[in-house]
C-alpha positions in Angstrom: -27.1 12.1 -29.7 -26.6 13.5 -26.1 -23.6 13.2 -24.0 -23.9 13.3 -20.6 -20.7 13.1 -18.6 -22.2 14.1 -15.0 -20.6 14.4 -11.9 -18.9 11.4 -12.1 -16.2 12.1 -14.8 -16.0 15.5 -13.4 -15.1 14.0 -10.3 -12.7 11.3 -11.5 -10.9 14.2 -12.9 -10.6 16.2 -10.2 -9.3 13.5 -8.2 -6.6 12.5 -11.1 -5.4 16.0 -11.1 -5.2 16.4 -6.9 -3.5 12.8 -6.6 -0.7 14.2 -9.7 -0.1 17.1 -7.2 0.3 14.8 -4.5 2.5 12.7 -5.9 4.8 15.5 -7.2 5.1 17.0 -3.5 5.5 13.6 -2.1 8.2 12.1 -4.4 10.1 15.6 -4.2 11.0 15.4 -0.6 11.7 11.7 -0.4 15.5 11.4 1.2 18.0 9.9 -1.4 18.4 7.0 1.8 14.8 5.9 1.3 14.8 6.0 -2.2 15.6 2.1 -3.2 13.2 0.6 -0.6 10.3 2.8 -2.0 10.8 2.0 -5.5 10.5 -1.6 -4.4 7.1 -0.9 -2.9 6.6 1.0 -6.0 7.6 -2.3 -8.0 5.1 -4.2 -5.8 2.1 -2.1 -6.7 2.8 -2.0 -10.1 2.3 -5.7 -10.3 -1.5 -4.8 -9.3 -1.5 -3.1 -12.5 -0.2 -5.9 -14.2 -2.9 -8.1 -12.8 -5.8 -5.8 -13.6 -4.9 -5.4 -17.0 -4.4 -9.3 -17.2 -8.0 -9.4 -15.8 -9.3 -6.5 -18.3 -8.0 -8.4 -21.0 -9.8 -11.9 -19.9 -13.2 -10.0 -19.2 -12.8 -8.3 -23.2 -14.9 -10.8 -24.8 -15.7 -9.7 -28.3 -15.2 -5.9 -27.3 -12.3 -5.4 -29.7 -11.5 -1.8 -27.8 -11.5 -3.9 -24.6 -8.9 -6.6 -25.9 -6.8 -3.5 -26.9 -6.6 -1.7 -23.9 -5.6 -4.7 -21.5 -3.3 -5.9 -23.7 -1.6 -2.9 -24.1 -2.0 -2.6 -19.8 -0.2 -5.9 -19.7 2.7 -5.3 -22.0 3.3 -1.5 -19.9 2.7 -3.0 -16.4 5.3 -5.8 -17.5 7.6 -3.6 -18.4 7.2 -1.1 -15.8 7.8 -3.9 -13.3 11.1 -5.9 -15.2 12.6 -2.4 -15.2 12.2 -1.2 -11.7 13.4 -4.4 -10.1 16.3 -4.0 -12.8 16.5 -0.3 -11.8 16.1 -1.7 -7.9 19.1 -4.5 -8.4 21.8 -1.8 -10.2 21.0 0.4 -7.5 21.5 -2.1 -4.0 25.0 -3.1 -6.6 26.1 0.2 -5.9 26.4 -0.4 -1.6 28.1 -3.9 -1.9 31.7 -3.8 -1.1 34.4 -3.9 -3.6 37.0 -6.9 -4.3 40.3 -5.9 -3.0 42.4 -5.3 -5.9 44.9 -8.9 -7.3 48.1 -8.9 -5.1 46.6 -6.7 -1.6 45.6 -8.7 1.2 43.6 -7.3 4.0 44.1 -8.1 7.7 42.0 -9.4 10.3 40.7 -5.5 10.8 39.7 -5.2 6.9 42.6 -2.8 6.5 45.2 -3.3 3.5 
C-alpha cells in the first residue's frame, strides 16, 4: 500500500508551524491593560470550536474514529470556554472597588 501525503499535508504543516510562531510573537507583546478584553475575544472564538466539534460529532455516522474525535472536541472546547470566562470574571474582580472597612464612613469626596 502507497501513501501519498502530497502537497497538501506538507502545506497544512507549514502553515501550523508559521501561525505557532505568530502567535508566540503576538501574545508576547500584548500590554498587561489589554489582556482581559482579549481573552474574552479569545473566549468567543473558542466557542467556534465548540460548535465544530458539536457538528463533527453529528456528521460521525457509524465512523467510530469520527464519534471519538468530536466528542473529545466538545468536551475540550467546553472546558476551554467555562474556564476562560471563569479566568475572564476573577480577573475584571480584581478592578472593582473595595467595601470600606465596618465602622469608617466615607464623605461626599470618597475620602475616609
Amino acid at each position: 500500500m502507497d501513501v501519498h501525503y502530497g502537497i497538501g499535508a506538507l502545506a497544512m504543516i507549514y502553515i501550523f508551524v508559521l501561525a505557532i510562531f505568530t502567535g508566540v510573537e503576538v501574545i508576547s507583546r500584548v500590554p498587561t491593560v489589554l489582556h482581559t478584553p482579549l481573552m474574552s475575544g479569545a473566549n468567543a472564538i473558542h466557542g467556534i470550536v465548540l460548535i465544530g466539534g458539536v457538528i463533527v460529532l453529528g456528521k460521525a455516522g457509524g465512523s467510530p474514529t469520527l464519534g471519538i474525535l468530536g466528542f473529545i472536541a466538545v468536551i475540550f472546547g467546553a472546558l476551554n470556554v467555562v474556564g476562560g470566562f471563569v479566568v475572564t470574571d476573577r480577573m475584571l474582580e480584581m478592578f472593582k472597588g473595595r467595601a470600606p472597612a465596618p465602622g469608617k464612613s466615607r464623605d461626599s469626596e470618597g475620602k475616609p
